[in-house]
Backbone as JSON, one array per atom type, in Angstrom:
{
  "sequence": "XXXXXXXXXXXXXXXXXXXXXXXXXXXXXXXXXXXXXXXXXXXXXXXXXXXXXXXXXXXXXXXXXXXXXXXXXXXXXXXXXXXXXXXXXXXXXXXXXXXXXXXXXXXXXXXXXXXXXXXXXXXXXXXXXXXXXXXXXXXXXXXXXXXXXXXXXXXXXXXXXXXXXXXXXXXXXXXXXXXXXXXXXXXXXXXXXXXXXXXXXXXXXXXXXXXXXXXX",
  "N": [[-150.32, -103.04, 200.72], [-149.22, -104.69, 198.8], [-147.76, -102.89, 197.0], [-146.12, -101.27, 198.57], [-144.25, -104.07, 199.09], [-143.32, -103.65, 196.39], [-142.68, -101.34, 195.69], [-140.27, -101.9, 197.69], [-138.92, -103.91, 197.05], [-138.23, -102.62, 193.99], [-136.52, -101.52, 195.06], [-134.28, -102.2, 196.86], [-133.71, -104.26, 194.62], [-133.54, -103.3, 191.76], [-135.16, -103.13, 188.81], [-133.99, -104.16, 185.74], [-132.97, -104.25, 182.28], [-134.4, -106.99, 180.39], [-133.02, -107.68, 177.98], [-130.06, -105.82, 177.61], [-129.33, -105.49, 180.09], [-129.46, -102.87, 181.26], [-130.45, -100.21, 184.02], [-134.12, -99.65, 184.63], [-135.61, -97.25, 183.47], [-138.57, -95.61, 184.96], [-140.9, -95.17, 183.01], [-140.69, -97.39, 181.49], [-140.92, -100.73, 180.79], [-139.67, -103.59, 181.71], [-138.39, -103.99, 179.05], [-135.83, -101.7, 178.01], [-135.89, -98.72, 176.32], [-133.99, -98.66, 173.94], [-133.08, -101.02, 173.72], [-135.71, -102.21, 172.98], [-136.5, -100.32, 170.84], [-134.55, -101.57, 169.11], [-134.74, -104.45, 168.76], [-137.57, -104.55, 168.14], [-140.46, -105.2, 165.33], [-139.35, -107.0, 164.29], [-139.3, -110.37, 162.67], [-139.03, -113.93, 162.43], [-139.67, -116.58, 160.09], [-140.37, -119.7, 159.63], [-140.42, -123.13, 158.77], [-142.02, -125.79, 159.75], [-142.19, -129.54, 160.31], [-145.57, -130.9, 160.75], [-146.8, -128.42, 161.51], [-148.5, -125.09, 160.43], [-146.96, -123.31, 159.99], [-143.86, -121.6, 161.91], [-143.05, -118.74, 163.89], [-141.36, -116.32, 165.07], [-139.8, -113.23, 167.04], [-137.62, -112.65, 167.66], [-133.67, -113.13, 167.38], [-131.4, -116.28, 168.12], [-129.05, -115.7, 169.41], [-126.42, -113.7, 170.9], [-127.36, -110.86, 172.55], [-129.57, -111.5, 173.21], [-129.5, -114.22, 173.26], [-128.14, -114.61, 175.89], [-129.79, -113.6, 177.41], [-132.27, -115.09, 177.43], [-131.24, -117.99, 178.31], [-130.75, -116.77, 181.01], [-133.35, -116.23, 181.59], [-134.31, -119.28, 181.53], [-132.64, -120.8, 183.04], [-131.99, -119.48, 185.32], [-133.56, -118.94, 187.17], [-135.02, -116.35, 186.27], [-137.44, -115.57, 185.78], [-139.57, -113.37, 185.43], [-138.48, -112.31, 182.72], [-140.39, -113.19, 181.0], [-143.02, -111.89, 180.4], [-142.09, -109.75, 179.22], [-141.03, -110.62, 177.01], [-143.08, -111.65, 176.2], [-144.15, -108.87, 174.79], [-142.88, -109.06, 172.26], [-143.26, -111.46, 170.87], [-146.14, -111.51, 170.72], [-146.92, -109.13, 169.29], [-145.4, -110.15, 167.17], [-147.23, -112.13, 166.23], [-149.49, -110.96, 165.09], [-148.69, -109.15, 163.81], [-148.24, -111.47, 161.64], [-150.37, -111.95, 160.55], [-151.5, -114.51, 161.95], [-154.47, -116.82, 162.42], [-155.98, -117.85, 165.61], [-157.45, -120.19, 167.58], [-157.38, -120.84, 170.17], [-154.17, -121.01, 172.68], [-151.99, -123.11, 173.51], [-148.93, -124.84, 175.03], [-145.66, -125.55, 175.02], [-144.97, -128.21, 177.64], [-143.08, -128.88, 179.98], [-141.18, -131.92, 182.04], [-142.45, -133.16, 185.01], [-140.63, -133.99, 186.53], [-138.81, -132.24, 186.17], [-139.87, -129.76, 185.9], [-140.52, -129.35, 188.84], [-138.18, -129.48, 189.4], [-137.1, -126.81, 188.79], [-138.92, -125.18, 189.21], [-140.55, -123.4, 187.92], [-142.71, -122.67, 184.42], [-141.41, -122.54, 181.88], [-141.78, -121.85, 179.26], [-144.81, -121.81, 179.55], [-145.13, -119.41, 181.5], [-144.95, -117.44, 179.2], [-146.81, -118.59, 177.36], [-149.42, -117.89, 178.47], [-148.47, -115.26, 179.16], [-148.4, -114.28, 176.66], [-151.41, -114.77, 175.39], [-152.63, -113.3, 177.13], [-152.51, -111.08, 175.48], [-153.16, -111.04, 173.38], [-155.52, -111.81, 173.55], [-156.8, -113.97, 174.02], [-157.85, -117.3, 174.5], [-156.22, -119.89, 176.94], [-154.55, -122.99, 177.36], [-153.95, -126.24, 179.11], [-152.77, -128.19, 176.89], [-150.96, -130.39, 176.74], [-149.29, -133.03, 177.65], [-145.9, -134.49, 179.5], [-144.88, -137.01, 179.56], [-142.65, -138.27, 179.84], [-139.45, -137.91, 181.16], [-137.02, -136.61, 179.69], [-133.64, -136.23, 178.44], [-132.23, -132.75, 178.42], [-133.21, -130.88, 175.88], [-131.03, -129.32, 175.02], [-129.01, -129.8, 175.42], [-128.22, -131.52, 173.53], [-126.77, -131.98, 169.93], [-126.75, -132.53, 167.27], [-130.04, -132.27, 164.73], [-131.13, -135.09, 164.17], [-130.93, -136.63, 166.58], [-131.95, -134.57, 168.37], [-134.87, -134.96, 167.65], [-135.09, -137.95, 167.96], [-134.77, -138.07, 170.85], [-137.49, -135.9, 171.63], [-139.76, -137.98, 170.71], [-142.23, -139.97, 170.91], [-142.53, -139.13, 173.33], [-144.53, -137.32, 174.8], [-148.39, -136.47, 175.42], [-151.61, -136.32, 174.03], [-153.01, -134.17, 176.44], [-155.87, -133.31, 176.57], [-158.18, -133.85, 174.91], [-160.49, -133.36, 173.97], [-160.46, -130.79, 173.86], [-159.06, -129.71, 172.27], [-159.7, -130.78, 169.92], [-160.87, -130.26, 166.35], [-159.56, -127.37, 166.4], [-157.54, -124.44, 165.96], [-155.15, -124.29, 166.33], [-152.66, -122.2, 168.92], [-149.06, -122.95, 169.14], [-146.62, -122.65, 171.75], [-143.35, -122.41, 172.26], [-140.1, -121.14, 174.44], [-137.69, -121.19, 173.04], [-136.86, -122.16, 169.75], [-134.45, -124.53, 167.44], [-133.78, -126.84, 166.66], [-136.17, -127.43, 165.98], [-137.66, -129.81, 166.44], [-138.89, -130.6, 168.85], [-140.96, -128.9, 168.92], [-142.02, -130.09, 166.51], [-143.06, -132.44, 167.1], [-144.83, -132.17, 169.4], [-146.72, -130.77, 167.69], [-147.73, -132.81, 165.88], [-148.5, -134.66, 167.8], [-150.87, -133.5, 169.04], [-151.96, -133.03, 166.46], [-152.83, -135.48, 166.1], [-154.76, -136.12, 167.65], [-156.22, -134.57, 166.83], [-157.01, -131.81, 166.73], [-157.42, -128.82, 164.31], [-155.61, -127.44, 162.92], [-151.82, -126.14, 163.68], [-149.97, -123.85, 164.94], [-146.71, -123.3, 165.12], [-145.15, -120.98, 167.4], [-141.69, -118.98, 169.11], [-140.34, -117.59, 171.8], [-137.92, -116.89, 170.93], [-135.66, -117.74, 167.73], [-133.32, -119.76, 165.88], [-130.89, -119.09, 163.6], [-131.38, -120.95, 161.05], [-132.6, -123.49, 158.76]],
  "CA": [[-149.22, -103.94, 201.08], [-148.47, -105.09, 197.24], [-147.52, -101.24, 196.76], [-144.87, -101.35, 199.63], [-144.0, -104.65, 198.74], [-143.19, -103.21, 194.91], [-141.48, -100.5, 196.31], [-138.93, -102.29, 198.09], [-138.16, -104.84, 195.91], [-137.24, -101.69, 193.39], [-135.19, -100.52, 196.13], [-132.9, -103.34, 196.63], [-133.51, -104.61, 193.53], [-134.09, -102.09, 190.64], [-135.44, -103.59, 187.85], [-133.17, -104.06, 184.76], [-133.04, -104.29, 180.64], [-134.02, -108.47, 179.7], [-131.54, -108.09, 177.45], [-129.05, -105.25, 177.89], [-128.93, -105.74, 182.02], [-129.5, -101.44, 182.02], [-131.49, -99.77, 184.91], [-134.79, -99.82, 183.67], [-136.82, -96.12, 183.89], [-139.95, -95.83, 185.43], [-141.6, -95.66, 182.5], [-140.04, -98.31, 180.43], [-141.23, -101.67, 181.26], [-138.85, -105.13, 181.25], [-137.06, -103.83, 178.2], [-134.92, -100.01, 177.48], [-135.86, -97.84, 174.89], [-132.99, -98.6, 173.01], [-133.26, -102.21, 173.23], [-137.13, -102.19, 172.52], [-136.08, -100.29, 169.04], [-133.65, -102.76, 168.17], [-135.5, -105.31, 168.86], [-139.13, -104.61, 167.79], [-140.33, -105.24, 164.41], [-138.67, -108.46, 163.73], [-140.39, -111.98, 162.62], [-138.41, -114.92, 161.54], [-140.23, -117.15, 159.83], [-140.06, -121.08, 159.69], [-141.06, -124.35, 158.06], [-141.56, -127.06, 160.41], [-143.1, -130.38, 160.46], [-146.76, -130.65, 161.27], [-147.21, -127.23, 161.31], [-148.44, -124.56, 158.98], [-146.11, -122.49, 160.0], [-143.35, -121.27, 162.59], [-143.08, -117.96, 163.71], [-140.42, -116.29, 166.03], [-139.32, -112.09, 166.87], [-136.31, -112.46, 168.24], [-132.58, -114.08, 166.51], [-131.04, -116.76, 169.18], [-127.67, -114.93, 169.63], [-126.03, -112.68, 171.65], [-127.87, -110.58, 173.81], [-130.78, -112.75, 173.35], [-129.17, -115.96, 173.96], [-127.96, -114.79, 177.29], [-131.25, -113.45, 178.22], [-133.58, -116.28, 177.63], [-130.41, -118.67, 179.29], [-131.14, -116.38, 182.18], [-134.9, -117.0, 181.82], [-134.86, -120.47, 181.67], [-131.94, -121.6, 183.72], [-131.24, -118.27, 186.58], [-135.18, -118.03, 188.21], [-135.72, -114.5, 185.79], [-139.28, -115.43, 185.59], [-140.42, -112.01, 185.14], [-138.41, -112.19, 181.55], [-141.73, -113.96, 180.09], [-143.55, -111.14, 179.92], [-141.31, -108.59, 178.24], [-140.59, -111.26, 175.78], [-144.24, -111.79, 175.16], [-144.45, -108.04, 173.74], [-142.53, -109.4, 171.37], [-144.14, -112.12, 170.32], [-147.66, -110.9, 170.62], [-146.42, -108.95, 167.87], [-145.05, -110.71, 165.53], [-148.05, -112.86, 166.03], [-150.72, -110.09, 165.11], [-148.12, -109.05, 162.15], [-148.34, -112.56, 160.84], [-151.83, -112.2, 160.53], [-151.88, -115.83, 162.15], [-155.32, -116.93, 163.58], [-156.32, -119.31, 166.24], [-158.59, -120.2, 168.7], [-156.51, -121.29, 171.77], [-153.08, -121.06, 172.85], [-151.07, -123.8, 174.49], [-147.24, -124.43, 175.53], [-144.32, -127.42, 175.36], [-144.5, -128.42, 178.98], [-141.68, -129.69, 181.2], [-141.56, -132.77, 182.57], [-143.5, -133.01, 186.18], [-139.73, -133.83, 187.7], [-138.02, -130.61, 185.75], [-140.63, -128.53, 186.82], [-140.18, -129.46, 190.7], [-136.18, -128.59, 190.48], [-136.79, -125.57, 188.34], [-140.18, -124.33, 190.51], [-142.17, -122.49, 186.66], [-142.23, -123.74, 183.28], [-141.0, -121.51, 181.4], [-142.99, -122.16, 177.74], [-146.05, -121.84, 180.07], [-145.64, -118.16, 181.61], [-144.53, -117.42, 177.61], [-147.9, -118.69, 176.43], [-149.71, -117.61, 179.31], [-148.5, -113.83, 178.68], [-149.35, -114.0, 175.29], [-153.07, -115.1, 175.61], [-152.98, -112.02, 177.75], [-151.82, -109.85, 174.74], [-153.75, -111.29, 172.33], [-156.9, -111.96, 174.21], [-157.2, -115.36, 173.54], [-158.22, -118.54, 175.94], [-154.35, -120.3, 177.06], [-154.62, -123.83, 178.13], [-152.86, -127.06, 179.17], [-153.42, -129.82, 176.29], [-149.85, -131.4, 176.34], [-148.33, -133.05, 179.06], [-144.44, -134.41, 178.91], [-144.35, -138.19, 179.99], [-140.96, -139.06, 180.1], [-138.12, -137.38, 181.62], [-135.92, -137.45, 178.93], [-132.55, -135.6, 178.49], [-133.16, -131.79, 177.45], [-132.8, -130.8, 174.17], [-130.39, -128.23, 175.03], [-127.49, -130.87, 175.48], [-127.73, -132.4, 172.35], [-126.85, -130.95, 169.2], [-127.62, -132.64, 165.97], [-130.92, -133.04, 164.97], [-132.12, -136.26, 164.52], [-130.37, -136.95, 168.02], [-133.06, -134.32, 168.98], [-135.44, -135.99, 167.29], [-135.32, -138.91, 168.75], [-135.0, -137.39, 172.15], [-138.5, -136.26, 171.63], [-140.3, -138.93, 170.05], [-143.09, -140.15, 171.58], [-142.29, -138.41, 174.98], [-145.75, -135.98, 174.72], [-149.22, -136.77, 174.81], [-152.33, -134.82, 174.59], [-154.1, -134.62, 177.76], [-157.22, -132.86, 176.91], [-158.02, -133.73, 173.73], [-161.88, -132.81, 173.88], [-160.58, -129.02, 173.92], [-157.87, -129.75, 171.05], [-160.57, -131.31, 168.45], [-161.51, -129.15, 165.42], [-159.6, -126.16, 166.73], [-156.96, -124.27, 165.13], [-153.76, -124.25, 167.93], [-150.8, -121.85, 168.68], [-148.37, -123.86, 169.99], [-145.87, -121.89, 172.32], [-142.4, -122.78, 173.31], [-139.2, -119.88, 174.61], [-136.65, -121.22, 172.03], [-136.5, -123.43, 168.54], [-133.28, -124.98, 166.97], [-133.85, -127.77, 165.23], [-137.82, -127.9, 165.92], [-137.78, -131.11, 166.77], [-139.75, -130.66, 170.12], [-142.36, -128.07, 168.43], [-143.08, -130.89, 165.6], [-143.51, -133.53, 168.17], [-145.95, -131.79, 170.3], [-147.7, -130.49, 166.98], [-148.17, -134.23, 165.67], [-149.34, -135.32, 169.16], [-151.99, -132.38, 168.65], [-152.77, -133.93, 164.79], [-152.88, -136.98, 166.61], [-156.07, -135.52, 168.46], [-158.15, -134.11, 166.4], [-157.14, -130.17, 165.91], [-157.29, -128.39, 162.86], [-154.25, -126.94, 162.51], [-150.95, -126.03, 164.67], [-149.0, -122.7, 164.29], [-145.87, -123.07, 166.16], [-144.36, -119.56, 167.78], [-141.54, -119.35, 169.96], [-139.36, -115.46, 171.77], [-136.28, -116.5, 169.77], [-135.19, -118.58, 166.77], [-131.88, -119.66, 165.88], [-131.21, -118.97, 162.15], [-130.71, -122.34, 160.31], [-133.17, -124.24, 158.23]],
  "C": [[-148.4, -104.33, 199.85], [-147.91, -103.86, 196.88], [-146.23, -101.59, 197.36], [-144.17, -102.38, 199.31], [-142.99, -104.74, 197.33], [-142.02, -102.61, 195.55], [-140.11, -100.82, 196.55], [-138.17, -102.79, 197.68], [-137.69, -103.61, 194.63], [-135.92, -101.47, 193.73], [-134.08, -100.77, 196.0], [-132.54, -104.18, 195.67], [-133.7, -104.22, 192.22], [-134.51, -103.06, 189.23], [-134.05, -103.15, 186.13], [-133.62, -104.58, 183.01], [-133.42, -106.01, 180.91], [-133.04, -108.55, 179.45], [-130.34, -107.48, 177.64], [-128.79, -105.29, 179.28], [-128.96, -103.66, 182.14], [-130.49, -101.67, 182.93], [-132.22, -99.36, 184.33], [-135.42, -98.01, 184.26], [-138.06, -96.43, 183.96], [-140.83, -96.05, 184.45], [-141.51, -97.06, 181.22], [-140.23, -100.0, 181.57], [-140.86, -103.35, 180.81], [-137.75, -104.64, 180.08], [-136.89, -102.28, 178.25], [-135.52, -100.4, 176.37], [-135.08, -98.72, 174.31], [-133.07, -100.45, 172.29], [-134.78, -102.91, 172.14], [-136.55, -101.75, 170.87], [-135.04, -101.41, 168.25], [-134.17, -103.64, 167.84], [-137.0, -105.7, 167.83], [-138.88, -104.77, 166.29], [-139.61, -106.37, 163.66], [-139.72, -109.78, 163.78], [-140.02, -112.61, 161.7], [-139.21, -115.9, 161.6], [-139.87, -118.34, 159.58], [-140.62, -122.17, 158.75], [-140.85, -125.47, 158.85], [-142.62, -128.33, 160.33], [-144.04, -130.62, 160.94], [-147.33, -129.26, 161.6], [-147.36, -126.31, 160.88], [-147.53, -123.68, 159.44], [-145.05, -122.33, 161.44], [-143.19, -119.88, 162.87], [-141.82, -117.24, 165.37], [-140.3, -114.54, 166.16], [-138.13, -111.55, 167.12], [-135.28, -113.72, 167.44], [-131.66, -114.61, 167.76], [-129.99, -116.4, 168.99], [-127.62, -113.85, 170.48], [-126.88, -112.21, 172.56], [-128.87, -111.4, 174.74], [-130.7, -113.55, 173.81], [-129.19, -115.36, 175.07], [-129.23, -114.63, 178.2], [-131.63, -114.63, 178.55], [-132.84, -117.55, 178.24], [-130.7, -118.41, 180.63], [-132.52, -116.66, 182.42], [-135.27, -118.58, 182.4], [-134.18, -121.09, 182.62], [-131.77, -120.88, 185.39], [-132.55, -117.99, 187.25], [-135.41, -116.63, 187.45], [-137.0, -114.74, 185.11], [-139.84, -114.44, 184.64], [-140.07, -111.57, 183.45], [-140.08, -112.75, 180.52], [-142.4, -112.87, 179.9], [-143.05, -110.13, 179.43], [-140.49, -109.49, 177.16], [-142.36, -111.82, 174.75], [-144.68, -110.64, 174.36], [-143.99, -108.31, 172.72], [-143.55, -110.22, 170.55], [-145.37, -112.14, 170.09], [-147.65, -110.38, 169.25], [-146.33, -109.19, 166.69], [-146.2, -111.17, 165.1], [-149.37, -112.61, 164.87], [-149.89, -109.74, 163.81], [-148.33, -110.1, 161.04], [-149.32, -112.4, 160.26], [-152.2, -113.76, 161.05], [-153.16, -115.83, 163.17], [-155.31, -117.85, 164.55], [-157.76, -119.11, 167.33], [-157.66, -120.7, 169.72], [-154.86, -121.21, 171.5], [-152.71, -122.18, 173.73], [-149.34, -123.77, 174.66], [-146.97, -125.96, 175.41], [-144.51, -127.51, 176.3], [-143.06, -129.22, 179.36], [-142.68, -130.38, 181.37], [-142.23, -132.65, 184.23], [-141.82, -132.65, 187.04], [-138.94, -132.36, 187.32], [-138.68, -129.65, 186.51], [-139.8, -128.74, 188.34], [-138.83, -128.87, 190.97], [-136.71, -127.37, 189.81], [-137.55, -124.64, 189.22], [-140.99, -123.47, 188.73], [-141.39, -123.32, 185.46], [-142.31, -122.49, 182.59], [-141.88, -120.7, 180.04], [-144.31, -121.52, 178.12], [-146.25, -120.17, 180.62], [-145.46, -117.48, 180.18], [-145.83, -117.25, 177.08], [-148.75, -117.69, 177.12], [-149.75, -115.71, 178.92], [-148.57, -113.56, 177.26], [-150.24, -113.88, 175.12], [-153.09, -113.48, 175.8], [-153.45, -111.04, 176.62], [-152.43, -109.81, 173.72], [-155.66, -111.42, 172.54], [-157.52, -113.17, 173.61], [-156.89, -116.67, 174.69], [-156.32, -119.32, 176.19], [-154.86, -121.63, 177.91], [-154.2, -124.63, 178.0], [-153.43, -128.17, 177.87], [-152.19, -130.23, 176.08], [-149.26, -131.72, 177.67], [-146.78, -134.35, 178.47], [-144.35, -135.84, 180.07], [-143.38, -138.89, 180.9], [-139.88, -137.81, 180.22], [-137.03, -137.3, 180.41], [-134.4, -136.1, 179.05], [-132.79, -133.95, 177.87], [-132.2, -131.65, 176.27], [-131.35, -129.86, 173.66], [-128.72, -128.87, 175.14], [-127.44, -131.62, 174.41], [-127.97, -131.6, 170.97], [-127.29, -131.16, 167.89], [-129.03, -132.99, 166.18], [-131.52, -133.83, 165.03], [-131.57, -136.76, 166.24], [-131.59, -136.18, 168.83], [-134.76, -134.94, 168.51], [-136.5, -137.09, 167.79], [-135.69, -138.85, 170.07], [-136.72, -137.42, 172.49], [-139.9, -136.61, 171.25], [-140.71, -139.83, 171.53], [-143.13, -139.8, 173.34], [-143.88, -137.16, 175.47], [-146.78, -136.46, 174.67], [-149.96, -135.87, 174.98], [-153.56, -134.7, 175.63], [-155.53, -134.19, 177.64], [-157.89, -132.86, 175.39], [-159.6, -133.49, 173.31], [-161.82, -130.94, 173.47], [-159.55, -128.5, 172.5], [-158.68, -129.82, 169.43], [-161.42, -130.39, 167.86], [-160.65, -127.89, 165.93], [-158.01, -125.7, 166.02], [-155.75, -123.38, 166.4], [-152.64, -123.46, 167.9], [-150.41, -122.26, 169.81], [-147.07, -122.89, 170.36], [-144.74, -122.31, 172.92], [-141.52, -121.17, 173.65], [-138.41, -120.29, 173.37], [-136.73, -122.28, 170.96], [-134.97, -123.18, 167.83], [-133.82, -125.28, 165.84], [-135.91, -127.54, 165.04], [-138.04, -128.96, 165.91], [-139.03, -131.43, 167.61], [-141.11, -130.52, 169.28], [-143.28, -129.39, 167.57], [-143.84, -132.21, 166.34], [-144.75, -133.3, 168.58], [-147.06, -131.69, 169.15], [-148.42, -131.82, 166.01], [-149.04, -134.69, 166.43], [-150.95, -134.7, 168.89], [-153.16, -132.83, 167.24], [-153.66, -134.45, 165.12], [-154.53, -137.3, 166.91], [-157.32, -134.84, 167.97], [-158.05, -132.29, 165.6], [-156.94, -130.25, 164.39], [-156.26, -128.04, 161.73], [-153.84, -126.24, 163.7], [-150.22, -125.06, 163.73], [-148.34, -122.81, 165.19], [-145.34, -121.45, 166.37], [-143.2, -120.11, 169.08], [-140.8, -117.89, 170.59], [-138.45, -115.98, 170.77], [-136.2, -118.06, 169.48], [-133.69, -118.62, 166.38], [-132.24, -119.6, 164.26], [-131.09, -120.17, 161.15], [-132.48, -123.09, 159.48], [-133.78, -125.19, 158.84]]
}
């Protein structure tokens, strides 16, 4: 039934590039050849607060931007996992270790209009890729305005400041955390969450996220 099911949805809906929007060949999976080479092999590196490091494979522009816009804002779900080959990647290039993976969450009411959290199938298909445990230790309080409407950063910042806590913090303590969002700017969010995390007990927080914007 999931066969037939597959099928059809090809039919009337052919699968396409993430980023370039081509028709994808059978054997080429979420991203084209062409894009895959462009793509692959990239890992911009970061410095952000509370965490030893940042790590990213993709540059927030152009094709990219529109993609992961489409990810997060258009229901293209299914982008999360042809953005976690990426990042799996870089991850395993870094040489960064950890013991668990978690994610930024949405707020409870975002989720409900959006229906997935985006950060979360992100981390989620990473674990996969990496073969490492993926679980919830942050949850997102307060509603607040997203980050994506405001542009300097201490404005983000503030935004979110103290908006995060860490819900499971028995599974956080002593352990050495990659913290997973889809996109960093300023890193505002990432250092938030990775404080909260401090806050708790882990060892250390490696933020990752698919795409970085280039700025300091």
């Amino acid at each position: 039934m999931k066969k037939l099911l597959d099928w059809l949805l090809d039919l009337f809906y052919p699968p396409r590039c993430a980023f370039c929007r081509r028709l994808l060949r059978e054997e080429e999976k979420g991203v084209c050849r062409f894009c895959r080479k462009t793509y692959e092999n990239r890992c911009i590196r970061r410095e952000l607060a509370h965490c030893s490091c940042c790590v990213a494979p993709l540059s927030y522009e152009g094709a990219v931007r529109d993609s992961l816009l489409r990810y997060k804002f258009r229901g293209v779900a299914a982008y999360g996992a042809a953005y976690a080959d990426f990042l799996a990647k870089c991850i395993d290039e870094s040489q960064i270790s950890c013991d668990i993976i978690t994610w930024v969450p949405l707020s409870r009411r975002r989720l409900r209009r959006r229906g997935y959290d985006q950060a979360r199938i992100l981390a989620e298909e990473t674990a996969k890729r990496l073969n490492l445990p993926c679980e919830k230790l942050l949850e997102k309080r307060v509603d607040t305005k997203p980050q994506s409407g405001i542009r300097d950063a201490e404005s983000r910042r503030k935004n979110a400041k103290g908006v995060y806590v860490c819900c499971a913090p028995s599974e956080a303590e002593g352990k050495h955390i990659l913290l997973i969002d889809d996109i960093v700017t300023t890193g505002a969010t990432l250092s938030e969450c990775a404080a909260v995390l401090k806050q708790a007990g882990c060892a250390a927080v490696v933020a990752a996220a698919a795409a970085s914007r280039q700025q300091a």
